[in-house]
PQR file with spaces between the fields and no chain letter, atoms N, CA, C, O and H, PARSE charges and radii, in Angstrom:
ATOM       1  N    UNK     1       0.844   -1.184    0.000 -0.4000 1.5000
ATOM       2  CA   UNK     1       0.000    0.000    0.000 -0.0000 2.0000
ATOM       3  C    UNK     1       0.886    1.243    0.000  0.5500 1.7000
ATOM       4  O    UNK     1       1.955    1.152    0.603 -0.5500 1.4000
ATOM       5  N    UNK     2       0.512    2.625   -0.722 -0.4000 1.5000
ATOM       6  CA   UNK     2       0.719    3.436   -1.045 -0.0000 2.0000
ATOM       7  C    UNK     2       0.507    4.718   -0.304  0.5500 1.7000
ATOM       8  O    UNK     2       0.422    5.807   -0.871 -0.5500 1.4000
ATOM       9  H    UNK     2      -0.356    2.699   -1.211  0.4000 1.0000
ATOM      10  N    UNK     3       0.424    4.536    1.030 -0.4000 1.5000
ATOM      11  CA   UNK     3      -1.016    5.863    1.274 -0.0000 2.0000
ATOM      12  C    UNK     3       0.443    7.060    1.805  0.5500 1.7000
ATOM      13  O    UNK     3       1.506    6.816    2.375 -0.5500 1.4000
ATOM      14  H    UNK     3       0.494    3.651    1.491  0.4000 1.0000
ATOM      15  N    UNK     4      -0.085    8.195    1.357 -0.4000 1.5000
ATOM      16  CA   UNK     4       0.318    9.156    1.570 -0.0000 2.0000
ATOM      17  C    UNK     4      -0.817   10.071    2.683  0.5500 1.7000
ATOM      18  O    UNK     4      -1.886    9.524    2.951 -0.5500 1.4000
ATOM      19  H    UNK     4      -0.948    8.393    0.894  0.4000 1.0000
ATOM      20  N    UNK     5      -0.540   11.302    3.217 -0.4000 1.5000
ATOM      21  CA   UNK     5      -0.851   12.084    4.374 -0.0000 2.0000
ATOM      22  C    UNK     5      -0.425   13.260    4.128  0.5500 1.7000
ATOM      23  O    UNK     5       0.702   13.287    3.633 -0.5500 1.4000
ATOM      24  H    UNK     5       0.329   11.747    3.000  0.4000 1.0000
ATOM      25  N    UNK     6      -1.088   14.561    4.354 -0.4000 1.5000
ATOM      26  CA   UNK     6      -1.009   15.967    4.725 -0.0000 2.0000
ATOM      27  C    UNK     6      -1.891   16.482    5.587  0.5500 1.7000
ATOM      28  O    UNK     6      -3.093   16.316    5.792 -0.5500 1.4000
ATOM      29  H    UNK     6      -2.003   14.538    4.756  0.4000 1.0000
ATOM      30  N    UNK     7      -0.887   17.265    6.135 -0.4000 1.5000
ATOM      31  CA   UNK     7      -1.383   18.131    7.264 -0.0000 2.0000
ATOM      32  C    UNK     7      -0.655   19.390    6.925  0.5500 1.7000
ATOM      33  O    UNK     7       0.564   19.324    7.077 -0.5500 1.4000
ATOM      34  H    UNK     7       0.090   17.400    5.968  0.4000 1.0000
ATOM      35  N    UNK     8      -1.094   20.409    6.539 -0.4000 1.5000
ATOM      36  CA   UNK     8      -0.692   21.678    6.161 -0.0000 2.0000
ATOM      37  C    UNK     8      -1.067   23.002    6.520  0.5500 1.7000
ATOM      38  O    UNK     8      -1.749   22.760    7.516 -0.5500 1.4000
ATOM      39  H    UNK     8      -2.085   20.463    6.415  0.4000 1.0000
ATOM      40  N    UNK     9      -1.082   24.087    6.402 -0.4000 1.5000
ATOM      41  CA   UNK     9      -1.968   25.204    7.061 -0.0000 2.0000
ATOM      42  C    UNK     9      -1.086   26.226    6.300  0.5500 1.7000
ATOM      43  O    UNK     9       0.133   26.278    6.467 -0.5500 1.4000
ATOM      44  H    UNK     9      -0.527   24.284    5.593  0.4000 1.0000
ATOM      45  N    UNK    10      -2.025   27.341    5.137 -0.4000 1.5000
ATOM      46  CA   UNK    10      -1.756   28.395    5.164 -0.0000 2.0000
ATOM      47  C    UNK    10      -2.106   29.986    5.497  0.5500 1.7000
ATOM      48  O    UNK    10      -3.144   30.326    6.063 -0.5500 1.4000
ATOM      49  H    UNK    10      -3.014   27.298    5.001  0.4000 1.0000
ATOM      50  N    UNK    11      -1.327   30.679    5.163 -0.4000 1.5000
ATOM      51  CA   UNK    11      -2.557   31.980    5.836 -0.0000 2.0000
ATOM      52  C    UNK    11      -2.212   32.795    4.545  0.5500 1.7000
ATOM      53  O    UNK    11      -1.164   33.032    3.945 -0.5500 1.4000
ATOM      54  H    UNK    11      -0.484   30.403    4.703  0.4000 1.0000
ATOM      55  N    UNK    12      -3.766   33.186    4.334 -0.4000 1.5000
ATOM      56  CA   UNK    12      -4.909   33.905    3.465 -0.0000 2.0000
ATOM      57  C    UNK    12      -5.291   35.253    3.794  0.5500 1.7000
ATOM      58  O    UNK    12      -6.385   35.248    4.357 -0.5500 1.4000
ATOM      59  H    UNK    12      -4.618   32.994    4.822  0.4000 1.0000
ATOM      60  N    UNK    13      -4.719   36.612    3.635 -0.4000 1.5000
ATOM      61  CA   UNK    13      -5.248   37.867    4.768 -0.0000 2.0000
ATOM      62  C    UNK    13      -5.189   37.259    6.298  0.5500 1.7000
ATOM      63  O    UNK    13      -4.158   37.117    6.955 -0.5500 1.4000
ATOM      64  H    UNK    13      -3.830   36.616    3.178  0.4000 1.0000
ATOM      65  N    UNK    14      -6.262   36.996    6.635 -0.4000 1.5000
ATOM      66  CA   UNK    14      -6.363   37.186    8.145 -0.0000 2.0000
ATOM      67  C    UNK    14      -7.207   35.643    8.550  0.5500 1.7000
ATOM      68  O    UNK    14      -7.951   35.716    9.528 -0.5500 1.4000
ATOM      69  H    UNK    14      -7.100   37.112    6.101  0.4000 1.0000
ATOM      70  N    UNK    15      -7.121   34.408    7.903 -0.4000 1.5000
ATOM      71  CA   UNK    15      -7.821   33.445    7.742 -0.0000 2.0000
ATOM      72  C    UNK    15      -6.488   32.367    7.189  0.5500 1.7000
ATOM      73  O    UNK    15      -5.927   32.270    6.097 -0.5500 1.4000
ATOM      74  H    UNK    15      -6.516   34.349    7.108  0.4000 1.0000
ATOM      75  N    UNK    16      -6.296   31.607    8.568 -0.4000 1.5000
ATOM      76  CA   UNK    16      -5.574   30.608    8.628 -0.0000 2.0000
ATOM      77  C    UNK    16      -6.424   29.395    7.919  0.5500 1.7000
ATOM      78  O    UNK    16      -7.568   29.230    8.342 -0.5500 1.4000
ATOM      79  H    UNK    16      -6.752   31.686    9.454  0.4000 1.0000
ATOM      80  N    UNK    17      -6.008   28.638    6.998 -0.4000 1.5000
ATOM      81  CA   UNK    17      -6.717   27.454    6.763 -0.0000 2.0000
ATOM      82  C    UNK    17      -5.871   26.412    7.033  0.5500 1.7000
ATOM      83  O    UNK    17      -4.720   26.452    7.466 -0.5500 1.4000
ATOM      84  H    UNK    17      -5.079   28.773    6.654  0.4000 1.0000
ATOM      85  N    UNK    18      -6.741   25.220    6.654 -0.4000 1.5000
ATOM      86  CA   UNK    18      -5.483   23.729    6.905 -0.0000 2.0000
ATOM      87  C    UNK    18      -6.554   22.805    5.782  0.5500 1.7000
ATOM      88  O    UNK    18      -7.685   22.956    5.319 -0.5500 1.4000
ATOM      89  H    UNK    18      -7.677   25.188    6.302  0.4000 1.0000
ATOM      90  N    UNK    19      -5.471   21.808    5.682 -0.4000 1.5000
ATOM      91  CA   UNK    19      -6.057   20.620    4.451 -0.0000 2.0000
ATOM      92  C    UNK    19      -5.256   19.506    5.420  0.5500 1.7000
ATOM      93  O    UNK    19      -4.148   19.702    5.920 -0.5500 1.4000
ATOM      94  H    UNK    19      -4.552   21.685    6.058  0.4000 1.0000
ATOM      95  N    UNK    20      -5.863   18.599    5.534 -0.4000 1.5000
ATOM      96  CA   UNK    20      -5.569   17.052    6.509 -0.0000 2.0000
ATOM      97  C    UNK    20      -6.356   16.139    5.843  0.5500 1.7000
ATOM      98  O    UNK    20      -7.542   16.159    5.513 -0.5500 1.4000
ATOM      99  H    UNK    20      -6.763   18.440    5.129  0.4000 1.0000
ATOM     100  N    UNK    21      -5.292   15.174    5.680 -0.4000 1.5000
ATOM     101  CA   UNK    21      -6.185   14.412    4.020 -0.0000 2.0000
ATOM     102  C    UNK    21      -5.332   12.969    4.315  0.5500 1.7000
ATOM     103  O    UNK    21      -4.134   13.126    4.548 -0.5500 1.4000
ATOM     104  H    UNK    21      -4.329   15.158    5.948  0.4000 1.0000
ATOM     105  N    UNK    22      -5.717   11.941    4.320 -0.4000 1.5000
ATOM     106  CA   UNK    22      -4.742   10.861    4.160 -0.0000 2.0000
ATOM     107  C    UNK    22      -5.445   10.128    2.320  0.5500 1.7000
ATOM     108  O    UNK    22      -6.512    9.760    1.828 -0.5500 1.4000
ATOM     109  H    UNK    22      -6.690   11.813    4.131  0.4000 1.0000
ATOM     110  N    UNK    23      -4.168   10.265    1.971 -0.4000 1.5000
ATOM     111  CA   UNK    23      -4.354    9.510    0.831 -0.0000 2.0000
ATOM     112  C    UNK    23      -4.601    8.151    0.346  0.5500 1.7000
ATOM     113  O    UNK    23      -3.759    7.613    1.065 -0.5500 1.4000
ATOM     114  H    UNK    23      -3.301   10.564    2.370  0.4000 1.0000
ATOM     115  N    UNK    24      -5.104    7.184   -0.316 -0.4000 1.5000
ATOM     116  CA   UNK    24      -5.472    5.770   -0.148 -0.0000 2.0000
ATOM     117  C    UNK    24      -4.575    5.582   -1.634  0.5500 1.7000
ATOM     118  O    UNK    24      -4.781    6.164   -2.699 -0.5500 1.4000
ATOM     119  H    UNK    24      -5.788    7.621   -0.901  0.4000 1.0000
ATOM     120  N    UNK    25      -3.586    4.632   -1.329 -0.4000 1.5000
ATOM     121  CA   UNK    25      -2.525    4.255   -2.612 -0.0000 2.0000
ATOM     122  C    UNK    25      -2.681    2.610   -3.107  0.5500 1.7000
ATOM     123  O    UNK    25      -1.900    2.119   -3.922 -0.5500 1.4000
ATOM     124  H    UNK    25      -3.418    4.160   -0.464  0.4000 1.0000
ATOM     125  N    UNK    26      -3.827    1.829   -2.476 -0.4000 1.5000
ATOM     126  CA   UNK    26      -3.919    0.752   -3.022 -0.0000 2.0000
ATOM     127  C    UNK    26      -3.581    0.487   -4.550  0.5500 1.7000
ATOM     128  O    UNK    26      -3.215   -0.651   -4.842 -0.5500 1.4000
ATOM     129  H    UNK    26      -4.461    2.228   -1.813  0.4000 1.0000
ATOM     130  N    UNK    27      -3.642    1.127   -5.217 -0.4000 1.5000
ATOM     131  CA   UNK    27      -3.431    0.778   -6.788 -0.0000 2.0000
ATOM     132  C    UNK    27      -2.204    1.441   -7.094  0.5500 1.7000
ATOM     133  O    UNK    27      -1.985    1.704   -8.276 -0.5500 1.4000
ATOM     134  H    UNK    27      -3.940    2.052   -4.980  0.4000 1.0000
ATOM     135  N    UNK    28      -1.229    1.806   -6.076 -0.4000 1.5000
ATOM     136  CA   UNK    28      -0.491    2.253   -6.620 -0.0000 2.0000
ATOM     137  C    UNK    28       0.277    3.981   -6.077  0.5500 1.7000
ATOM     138  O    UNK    28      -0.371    4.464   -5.149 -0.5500 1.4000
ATOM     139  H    UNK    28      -1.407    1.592   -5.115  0.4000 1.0000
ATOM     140  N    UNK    29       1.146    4.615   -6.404 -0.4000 1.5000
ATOM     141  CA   UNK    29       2.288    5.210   -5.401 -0.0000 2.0000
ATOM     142  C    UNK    29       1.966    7.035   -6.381  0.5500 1.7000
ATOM     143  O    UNK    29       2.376    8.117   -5.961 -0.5500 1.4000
ATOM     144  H    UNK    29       1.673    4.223   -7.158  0.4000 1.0000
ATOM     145  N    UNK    30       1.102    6.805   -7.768 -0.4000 1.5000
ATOM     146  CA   UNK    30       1.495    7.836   -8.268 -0.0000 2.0000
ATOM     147  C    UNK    30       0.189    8.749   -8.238  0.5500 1.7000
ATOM     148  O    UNK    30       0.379    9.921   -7.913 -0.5500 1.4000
ATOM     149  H    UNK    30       0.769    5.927   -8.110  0.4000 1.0000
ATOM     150  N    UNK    31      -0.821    8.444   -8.470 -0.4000 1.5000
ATOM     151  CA   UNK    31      -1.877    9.236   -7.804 -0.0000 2.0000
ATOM     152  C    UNK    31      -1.397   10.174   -6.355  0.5500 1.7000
ATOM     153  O    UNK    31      -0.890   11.291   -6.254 -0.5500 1.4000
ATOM     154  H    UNK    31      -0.975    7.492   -8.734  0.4000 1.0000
ATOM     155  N    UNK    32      -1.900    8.948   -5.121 -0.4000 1.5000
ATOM     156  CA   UNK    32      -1.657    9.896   -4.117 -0.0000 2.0000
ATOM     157  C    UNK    32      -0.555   10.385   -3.849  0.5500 1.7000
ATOM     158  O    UNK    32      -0.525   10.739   -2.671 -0.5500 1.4000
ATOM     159  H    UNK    32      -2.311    8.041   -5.203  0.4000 1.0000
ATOM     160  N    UNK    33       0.657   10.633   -4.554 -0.4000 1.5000
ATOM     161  CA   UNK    33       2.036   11.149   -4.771 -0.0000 2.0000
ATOM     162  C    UNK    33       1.539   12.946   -4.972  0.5500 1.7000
ATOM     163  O    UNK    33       1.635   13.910   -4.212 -0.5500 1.4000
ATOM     164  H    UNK    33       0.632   10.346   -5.511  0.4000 1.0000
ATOM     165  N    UNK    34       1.003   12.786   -6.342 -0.4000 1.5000
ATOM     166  CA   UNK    34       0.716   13.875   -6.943 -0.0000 2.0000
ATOM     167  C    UNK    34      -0.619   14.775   -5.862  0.5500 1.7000
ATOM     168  O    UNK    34      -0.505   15.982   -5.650 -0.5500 1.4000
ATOM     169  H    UNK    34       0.925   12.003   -6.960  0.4000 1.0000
ATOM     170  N    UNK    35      -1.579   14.111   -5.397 -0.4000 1.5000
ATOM     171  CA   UNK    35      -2.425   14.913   -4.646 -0.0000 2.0000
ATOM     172  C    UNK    35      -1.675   15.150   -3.194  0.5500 1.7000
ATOM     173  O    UNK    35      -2.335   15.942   -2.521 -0.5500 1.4000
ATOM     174  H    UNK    35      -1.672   13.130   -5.570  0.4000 1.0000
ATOM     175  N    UNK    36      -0.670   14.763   -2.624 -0.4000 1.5000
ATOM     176  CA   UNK    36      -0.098   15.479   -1.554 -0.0000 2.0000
ATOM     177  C    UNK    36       1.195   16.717   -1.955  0.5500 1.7000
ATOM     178  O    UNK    36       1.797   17.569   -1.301 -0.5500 1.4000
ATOM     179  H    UNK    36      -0.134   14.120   -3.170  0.4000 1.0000
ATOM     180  N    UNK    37       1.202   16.383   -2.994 -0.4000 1.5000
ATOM     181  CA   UNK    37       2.140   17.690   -3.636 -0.0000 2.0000
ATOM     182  C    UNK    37       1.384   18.720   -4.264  0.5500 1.7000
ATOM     183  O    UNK    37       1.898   19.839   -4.246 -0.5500 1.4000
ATOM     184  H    UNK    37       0.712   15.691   -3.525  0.4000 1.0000
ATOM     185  N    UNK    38       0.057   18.562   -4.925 -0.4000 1.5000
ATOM     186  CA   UNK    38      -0.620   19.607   -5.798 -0.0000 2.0000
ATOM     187  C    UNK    38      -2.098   19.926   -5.072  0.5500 1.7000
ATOM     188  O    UNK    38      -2.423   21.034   -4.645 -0.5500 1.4000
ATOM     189  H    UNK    38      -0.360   17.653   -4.940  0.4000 1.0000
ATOM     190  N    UNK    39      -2.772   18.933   -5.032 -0.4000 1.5000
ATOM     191  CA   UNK    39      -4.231   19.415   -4.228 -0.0000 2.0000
ATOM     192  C    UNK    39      -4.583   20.384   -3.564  0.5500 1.7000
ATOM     193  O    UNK    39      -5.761   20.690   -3.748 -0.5500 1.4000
ATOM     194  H    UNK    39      -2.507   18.033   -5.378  0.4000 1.0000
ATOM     195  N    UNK    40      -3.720   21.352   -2.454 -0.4000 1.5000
ATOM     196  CA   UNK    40      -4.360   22.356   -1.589 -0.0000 2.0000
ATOM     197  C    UNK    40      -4.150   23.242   -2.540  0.5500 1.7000
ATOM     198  O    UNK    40      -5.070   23.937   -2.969 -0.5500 1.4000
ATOM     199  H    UNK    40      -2.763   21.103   -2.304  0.4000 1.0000
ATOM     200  N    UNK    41      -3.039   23.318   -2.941 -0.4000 1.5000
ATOM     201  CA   UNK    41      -2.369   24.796   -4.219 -0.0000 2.0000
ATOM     202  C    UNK    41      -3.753   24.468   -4.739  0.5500 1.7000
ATOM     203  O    UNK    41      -4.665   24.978   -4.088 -0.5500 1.4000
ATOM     204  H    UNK    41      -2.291   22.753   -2.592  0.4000 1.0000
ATOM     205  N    UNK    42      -4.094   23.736   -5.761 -0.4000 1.5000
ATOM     206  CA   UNK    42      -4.993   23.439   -6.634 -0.0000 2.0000
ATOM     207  C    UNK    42      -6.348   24.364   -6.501  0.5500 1.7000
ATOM     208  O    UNK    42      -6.827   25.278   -7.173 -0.5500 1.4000
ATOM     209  H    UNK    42      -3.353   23.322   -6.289  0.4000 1.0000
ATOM     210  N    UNK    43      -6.740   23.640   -5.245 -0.4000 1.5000
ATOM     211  CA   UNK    43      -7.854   24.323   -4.567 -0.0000 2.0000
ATOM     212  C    UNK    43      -7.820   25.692   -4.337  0.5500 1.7000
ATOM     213  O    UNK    43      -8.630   26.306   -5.033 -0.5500 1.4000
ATOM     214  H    UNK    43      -6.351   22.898   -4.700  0.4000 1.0000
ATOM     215  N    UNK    44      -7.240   26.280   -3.691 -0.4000 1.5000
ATOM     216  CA   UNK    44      -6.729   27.638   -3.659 -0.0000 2.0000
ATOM     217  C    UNK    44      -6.763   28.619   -4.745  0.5500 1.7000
ATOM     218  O    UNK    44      -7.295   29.729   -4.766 -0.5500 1.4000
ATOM     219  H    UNK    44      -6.583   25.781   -3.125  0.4000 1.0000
ATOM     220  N    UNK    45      -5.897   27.819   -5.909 -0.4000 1.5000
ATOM     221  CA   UNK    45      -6.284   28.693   -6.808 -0.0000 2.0000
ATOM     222  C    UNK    45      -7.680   29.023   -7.538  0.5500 1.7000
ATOM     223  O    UNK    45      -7.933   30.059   -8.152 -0.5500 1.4000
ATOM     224  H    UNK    45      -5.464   26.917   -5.892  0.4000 1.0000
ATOM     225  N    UNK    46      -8.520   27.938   -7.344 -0.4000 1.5000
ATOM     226  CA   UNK    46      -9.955   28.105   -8.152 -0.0000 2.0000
ATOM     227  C    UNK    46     -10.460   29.209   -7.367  0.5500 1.7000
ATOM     228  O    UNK    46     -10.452   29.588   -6.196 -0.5500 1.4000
ATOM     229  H    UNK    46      -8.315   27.096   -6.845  0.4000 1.0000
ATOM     230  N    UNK    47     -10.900   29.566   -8.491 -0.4000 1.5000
ATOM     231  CA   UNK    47     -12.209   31.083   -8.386 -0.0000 2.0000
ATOM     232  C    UNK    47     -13.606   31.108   -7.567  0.5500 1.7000
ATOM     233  O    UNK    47     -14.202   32.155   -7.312 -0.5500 1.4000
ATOM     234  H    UNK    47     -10.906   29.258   -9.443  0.4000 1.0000
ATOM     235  N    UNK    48     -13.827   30.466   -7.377 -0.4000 1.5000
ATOM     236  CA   UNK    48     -14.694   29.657   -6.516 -0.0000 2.0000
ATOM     237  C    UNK    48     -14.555   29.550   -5.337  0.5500 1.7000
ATOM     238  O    UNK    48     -15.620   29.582   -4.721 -0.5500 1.4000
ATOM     239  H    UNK    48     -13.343   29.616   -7.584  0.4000 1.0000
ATOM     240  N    UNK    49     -13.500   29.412   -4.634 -0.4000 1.5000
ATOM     241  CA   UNK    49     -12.904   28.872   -3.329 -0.0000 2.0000
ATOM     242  C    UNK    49     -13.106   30.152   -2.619  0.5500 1.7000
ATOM     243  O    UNK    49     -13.865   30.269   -1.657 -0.5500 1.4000
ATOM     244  H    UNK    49     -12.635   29.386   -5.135  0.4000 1.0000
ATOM     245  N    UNK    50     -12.296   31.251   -3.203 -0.4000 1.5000
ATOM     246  CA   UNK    50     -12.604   32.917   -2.789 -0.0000 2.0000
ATOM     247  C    UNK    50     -13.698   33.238   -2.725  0.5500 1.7000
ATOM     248  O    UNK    50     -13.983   34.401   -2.438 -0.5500 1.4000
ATOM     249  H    UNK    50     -11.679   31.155   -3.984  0.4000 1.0000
């Protein structure tokens, strides 16, 4: 098994956030590789999120 984990926290103006996520790697190492390196950025940047 594959599983990856984040626990992160950035600050936004005046609004601390956090992303805590454990990843599930049963099939494999490169999926949840890539969502503990890109996912919060990801999120963040959409237009939407603001």
């Amino acid at each position: 098994m594959e599983d990856h984990h984040v626990a992160k926290f950035v600050q936004i103006d005046e609004h601390e956030l956090g992303l805590f996520a454990i990843y599930d790697g049963h099939l494999g190492d490169e999926v949840p590789s890539y969502l503990q390196k890109h996912l919060f950025a990801n999120i963040l940047e959409e237009v939407c999120f603001h």
